[in-house]
DRENDO-1510 file (C-alpha; in Angstrom, 1 decimal, always signed):
<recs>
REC; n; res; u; v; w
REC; 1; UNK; -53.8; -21.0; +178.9 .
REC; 2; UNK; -56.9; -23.0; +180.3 .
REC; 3; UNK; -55.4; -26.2; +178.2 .
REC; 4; UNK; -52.6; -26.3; +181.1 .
REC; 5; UNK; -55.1; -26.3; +183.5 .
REC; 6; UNK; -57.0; -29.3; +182.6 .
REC; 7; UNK; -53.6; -30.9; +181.4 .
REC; 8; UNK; -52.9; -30.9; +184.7 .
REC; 9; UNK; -55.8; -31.6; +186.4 .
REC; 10; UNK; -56.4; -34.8; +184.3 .
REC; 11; UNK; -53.0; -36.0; +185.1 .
REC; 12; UNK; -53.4; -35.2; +188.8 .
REC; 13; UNK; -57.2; -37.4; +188.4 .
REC; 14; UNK; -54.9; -39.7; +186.5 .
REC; 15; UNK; -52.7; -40.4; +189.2 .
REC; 16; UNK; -55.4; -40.2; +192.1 .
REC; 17; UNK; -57.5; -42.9; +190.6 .
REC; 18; UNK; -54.5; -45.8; +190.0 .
REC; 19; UNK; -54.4; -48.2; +192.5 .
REC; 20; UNK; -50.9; -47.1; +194.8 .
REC; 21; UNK; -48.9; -50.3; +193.5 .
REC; 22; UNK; -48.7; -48.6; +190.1 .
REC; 23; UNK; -45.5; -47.6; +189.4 .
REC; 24; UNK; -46.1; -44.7; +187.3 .
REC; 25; UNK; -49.0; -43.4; +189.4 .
REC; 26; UNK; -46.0; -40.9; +191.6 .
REC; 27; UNK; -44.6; -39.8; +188.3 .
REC; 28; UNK; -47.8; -39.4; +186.6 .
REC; 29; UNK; -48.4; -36.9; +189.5 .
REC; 30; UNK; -45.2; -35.2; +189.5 .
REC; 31; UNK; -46.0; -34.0; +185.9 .
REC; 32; UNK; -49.2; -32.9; +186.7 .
REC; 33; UNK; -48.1; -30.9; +189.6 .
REC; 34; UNK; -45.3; -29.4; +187.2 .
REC; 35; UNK; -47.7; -28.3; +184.6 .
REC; 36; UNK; -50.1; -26.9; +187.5 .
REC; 37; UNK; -47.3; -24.7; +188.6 .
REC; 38; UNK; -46.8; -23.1; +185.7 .
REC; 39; UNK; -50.9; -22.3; +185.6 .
REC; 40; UNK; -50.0; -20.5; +188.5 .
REC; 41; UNK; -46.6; -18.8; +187.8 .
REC; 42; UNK; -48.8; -17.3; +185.0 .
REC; 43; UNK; -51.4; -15.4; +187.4 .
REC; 44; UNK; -49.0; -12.9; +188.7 .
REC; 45; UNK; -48.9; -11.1; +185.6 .
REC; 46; UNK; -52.3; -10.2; +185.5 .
REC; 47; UNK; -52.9; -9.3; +189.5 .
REC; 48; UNK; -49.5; -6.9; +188.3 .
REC; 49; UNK; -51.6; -5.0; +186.0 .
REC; 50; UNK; -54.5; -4.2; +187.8 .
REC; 51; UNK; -51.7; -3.6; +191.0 .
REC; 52; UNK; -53.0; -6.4; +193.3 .
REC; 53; UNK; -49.8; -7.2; +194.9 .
REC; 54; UNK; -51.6; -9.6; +197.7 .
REC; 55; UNK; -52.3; -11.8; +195.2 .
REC; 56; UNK; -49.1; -11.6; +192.8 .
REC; 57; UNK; -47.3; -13.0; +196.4 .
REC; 58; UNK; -50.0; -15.7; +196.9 .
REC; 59; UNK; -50.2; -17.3; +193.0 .
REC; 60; UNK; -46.2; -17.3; +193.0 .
REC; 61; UNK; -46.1; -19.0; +196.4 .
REC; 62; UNK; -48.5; -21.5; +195.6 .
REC; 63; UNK; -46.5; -22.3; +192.0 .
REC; 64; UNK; -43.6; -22.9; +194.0 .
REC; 65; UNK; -45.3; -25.1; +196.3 .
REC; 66; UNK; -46.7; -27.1; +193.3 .
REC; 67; UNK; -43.2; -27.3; +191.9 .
REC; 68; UNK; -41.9; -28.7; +195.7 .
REC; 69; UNK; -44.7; -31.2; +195.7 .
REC; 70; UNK; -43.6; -32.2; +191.8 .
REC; 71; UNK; -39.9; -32.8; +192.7 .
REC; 72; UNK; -41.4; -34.7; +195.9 .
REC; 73; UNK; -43.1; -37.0; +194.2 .
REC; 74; UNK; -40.6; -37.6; +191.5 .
REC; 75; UNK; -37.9; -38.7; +194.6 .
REC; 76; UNK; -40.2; -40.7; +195.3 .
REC; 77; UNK; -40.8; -42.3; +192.4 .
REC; 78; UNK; -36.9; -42.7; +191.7 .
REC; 79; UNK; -36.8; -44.2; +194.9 .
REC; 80; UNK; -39.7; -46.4; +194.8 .
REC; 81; UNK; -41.2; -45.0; +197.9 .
REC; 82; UNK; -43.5; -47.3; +199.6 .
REC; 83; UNK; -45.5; -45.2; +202.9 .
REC; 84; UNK; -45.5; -47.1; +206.3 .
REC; 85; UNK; -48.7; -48.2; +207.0 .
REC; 86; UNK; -49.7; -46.3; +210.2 .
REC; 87; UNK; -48.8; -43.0; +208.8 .
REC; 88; UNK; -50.8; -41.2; +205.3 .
REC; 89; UNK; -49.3; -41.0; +202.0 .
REC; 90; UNK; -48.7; -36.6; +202.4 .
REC; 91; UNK; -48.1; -36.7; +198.5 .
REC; 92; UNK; -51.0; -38.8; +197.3 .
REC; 93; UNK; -53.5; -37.1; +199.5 .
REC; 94; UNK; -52.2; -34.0; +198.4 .
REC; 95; UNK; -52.5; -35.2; +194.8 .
REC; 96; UNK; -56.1; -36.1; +195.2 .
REC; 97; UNK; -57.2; -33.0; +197.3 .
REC; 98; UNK; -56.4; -31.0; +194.6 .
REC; 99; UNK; -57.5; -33.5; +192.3 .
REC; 100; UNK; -61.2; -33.9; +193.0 .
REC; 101; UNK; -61.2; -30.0; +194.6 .
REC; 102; UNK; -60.5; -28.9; +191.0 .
REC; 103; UNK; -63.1; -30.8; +189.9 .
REC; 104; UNK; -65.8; -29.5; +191.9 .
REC; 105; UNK; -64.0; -25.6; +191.2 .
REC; 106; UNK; -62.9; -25.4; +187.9 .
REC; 107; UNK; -66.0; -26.5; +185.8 .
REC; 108; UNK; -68.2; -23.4; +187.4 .
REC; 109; UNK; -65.3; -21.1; +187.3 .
REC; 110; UNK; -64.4; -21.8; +183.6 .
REC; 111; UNK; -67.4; -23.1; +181.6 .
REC; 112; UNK; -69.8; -20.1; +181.0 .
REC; 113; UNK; -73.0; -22.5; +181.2 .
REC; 114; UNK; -72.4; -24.0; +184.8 .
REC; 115; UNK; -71.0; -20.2; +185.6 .
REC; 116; UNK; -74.2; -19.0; +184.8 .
REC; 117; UNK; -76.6; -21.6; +186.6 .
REC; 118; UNK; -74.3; -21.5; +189.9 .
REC; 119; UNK; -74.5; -17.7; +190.2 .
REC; 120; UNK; -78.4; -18.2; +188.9 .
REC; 121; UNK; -79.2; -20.6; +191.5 .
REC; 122; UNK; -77.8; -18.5; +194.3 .
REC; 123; UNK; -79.3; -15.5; +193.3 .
REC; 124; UNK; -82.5; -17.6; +193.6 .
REC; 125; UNK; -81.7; -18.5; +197.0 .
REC; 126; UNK; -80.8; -15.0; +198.2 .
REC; 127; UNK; -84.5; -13.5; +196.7 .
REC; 128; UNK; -86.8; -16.5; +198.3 .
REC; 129; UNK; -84.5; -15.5; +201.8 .
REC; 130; UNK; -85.0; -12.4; +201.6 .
REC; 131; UNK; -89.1; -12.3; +200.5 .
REC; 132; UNK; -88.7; -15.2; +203.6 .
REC; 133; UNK; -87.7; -11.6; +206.0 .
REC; 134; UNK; -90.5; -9.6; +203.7 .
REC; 135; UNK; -87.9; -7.3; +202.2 .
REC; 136; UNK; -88.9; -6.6; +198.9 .
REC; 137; UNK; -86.0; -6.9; +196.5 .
REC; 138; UNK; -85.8; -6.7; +192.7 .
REC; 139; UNK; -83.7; -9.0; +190.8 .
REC; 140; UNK; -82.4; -8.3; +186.9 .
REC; 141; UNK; -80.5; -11.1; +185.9 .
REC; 142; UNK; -77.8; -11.4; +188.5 .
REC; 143; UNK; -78.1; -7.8; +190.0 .
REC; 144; UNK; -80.3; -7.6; +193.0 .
REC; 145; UNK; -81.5; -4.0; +193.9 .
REC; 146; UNK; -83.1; -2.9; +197.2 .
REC; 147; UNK; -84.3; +0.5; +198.0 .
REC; 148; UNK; -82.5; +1.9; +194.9 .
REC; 149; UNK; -79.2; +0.1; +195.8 .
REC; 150; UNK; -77.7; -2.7; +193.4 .
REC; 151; UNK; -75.4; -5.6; +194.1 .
REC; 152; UNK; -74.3; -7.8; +191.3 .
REC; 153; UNK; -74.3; -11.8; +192.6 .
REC; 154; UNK; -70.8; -13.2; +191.1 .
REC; 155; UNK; -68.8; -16.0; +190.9 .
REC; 156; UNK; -67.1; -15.0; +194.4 .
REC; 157; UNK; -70.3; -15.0; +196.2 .
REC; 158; UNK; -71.1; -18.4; +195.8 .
REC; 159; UNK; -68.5; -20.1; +198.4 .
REC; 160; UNK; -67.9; -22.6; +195.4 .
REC; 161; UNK; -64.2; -21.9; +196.5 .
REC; 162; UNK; -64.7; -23.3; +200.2 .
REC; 163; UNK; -67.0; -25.6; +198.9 .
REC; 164; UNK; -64.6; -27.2; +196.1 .
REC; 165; UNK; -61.5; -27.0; +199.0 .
REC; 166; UNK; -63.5; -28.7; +201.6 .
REC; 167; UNK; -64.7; -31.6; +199.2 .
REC; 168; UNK; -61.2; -32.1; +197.6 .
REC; 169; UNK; -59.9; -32.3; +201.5 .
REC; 170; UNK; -62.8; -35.1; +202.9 .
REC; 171; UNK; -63.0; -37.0; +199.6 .
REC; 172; UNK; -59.3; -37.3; +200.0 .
REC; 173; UNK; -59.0; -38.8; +203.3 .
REC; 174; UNK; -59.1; -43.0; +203.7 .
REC; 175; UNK; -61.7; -43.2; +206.2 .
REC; 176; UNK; -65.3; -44.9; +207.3 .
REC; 177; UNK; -67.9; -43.6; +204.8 .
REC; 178; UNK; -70.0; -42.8; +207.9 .
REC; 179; UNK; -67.0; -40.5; +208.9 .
REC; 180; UNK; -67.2; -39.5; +205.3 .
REC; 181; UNK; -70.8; -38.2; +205.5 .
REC; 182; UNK; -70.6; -36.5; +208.9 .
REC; 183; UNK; -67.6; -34.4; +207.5 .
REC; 184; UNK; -69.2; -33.2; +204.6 .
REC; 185; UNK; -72.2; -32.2; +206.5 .
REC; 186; UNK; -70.1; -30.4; +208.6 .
REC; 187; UNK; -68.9; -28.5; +205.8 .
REC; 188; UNK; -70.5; -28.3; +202.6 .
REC; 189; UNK; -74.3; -27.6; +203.4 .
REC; 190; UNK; -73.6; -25.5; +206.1 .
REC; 191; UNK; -70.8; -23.3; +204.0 .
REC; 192; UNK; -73.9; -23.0; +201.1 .
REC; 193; UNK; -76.7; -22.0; +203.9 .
REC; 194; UNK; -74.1; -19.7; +205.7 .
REC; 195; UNK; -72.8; -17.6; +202.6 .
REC; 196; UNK; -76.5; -17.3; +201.7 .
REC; 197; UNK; -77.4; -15.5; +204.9 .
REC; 198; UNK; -73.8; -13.7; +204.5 .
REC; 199; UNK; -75.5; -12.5; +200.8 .
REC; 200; UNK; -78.1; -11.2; +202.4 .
REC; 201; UNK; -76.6; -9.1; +204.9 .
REC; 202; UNK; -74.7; -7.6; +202.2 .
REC; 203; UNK; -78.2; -6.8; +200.3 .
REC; 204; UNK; -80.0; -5.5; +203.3 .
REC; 205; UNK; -76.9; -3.2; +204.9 .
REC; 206; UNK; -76.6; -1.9; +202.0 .
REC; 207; UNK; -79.8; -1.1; +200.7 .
REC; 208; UNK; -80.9; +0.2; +204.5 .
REC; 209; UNK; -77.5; +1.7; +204.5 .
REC; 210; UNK; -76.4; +0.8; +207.9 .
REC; 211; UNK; -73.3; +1.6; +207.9 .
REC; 212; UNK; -73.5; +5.4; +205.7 .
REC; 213; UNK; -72.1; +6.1; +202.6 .
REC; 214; UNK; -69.7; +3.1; +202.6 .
REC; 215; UNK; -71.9; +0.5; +203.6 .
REC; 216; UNK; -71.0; -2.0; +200.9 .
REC; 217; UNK; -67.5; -1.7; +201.7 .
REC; 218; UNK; -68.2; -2.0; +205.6 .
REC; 219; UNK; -70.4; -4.5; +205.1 .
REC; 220; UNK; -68.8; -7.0; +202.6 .
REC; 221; UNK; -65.5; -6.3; +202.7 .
REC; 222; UNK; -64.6; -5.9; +206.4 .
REC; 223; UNK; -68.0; -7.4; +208.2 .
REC; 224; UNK; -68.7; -10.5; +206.0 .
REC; 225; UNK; -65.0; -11.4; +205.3 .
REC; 226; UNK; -64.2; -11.5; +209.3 .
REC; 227; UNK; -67.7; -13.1; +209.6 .
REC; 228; UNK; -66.4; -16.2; +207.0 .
REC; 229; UNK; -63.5; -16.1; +207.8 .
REC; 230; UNK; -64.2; -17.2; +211.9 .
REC; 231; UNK; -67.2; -19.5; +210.0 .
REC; 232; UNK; -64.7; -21.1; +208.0 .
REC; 233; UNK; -62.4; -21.7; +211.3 .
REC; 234; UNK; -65.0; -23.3; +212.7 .
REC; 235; UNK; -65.9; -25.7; +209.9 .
REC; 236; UNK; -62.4; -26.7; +209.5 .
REC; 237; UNK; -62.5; -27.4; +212.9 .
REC; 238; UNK; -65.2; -29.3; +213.4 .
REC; 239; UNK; -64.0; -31.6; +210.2 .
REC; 240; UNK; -60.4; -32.2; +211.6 .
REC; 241; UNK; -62.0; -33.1; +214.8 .
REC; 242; UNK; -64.0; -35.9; +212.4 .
REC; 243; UNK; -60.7; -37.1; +209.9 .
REC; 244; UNK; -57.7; -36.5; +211.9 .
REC; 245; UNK; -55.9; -37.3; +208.8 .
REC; 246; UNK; -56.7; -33.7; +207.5 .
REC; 247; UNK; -54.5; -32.2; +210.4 .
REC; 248; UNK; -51.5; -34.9; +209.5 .
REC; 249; UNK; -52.0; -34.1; +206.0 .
REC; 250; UNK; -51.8; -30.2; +206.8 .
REC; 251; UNK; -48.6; -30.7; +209.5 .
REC; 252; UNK; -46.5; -33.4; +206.5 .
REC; 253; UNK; -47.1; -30.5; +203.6 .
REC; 254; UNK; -45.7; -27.5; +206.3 .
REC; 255; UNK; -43.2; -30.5; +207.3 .
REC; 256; UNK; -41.8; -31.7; +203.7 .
REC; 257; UNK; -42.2; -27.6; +202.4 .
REC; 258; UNK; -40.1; -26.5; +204.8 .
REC; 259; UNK; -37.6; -29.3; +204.3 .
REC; 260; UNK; -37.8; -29.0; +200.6 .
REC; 261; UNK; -36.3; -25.4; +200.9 .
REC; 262; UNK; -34.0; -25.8; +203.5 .
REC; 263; UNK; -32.4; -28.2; +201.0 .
REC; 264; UNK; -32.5; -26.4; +198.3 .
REC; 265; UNK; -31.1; -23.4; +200.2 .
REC; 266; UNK; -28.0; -25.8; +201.3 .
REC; 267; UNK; -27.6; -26.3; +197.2 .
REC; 268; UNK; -27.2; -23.2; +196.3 .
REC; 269; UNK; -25.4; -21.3; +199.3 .
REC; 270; UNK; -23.6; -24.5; +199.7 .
REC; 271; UNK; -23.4; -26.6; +202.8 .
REC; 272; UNK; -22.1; -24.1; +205.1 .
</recs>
């Protein structure tokens, strides 16, 4: 149910925005991170049907993580947990990467107006690049055809995804806004201007059919995917290299995950 979703995501803003004295601002994330989980715990069930098993192993992973970070922050809220000064809060940056990521993802990905003008706008971008190379495409709607071969612009082609990740990550760092600025201009425009040109490769190998028959499938599924994939690398990069405290934030979450289970493994197999 989408009401989960923005349950949770309001109580994850919730917490994000109290000052860190609050008391309840740890608890007010812990429930939010509960109710995300079971968002997520819900999405196997439909990648089972249509037998996507890739992503039936990555939604129930990433419910279980949001149900380590939950009991995380609820120790630490029992315990009135108070971070050393010289080293990040791992569960409130967490808390507000997801926070202000789902922000920038969710809207676009759920409400069918902002759907609509993201994949509009992108599909604009694609056509004025591609008259800019003097190919000349035809555009219905969201479907872009060239030399009798069509590919539908969706929600996926947009990089809102990397986009929304890399903005949750920056905005939740505690840093110089100069730092700020230089990170997100390290990321965000050049994700946008990058999976434009990765668009358009898709358009043109497949309508000049450079790769035969399966030229979509060569060329967006295997070529473009490697291609982001290394981009993406490189961005992230590039932005740890700027905020540091993205790197600590990624090491604490592989640090307290892997703790989390290794106790919860000694609870139920016992301490031996």
């Amino acid at each position: 149910m989408l009401t989960l979703l923005w349950i949770s995501i309001s109580l994850m803003l919730l917490s994000a925005i109290l000052p860190v004295k609050n008391g309840s601002k740890r608890i007010i994330g812990a429930f939010g991170w509960s109710i995300f989980s079971l968002h997520w715990l819900r999405q196997p069930f439909h990648y089972i049907a249509i037998d996507d098993y890739v992503n039936v192993v990555l939604t129930i992973s990433m419910g279980i993580f949001c149900i380590l970070i939950a009991y995380r922050m609820f120790i630490e809220y029992t315990s009135k947990y108070t971070p050393v000064k010289q080293q990040i809060d791992i569960t409130y940056m967490a808390t507000n990467a997801i926070a202000i990521g789902s922000v920038f993802y969710y809207p676009f990905a759920e409400i069918a107006s902002l759907n609509e003008w993201l994949i509009s706008t992108v599909t604009n971008n694609i056509m004025w690049a591609l008259s800019t190379l003097n190919i000349t495409a035809y555009r219905t709607g969201n479907m872009i055809t060239y030399n009798g071969h069509t590919v539908e612009i969706i929600l996926g082609c947009t990089a809102i995804e990397s986009i929304a990740l890399f903005m949750g990550l920056i905005a939740s760092v505690n840093a110089p806004l100069k730092k700020l600025l230089a990170a997100f201009m390290a990321s965000v425009p050049v994700i946008y201007i990058l999976n434009i040109l990765r668009d358009v490769f898709v358009v043109i190998a497949y309508g000049e059919m450079w790769f035969g028959p399966n030229s979509f499938e060569i060329a967006h599924h295997m070529i473009a995917k490697a291609g982001s994939g290394v981009a993406l690398f490189v961005i992230a990069y590039m932005v740890m290299r700027i905020l540091p405290d993205i790197l600590e934030l990624i090491d604490g979450l592989w640090d307290m995950t892997a703790e989390q289970m290794h106790n919860l493994r000694k609870k139920v197999l016992g301490n031996n």
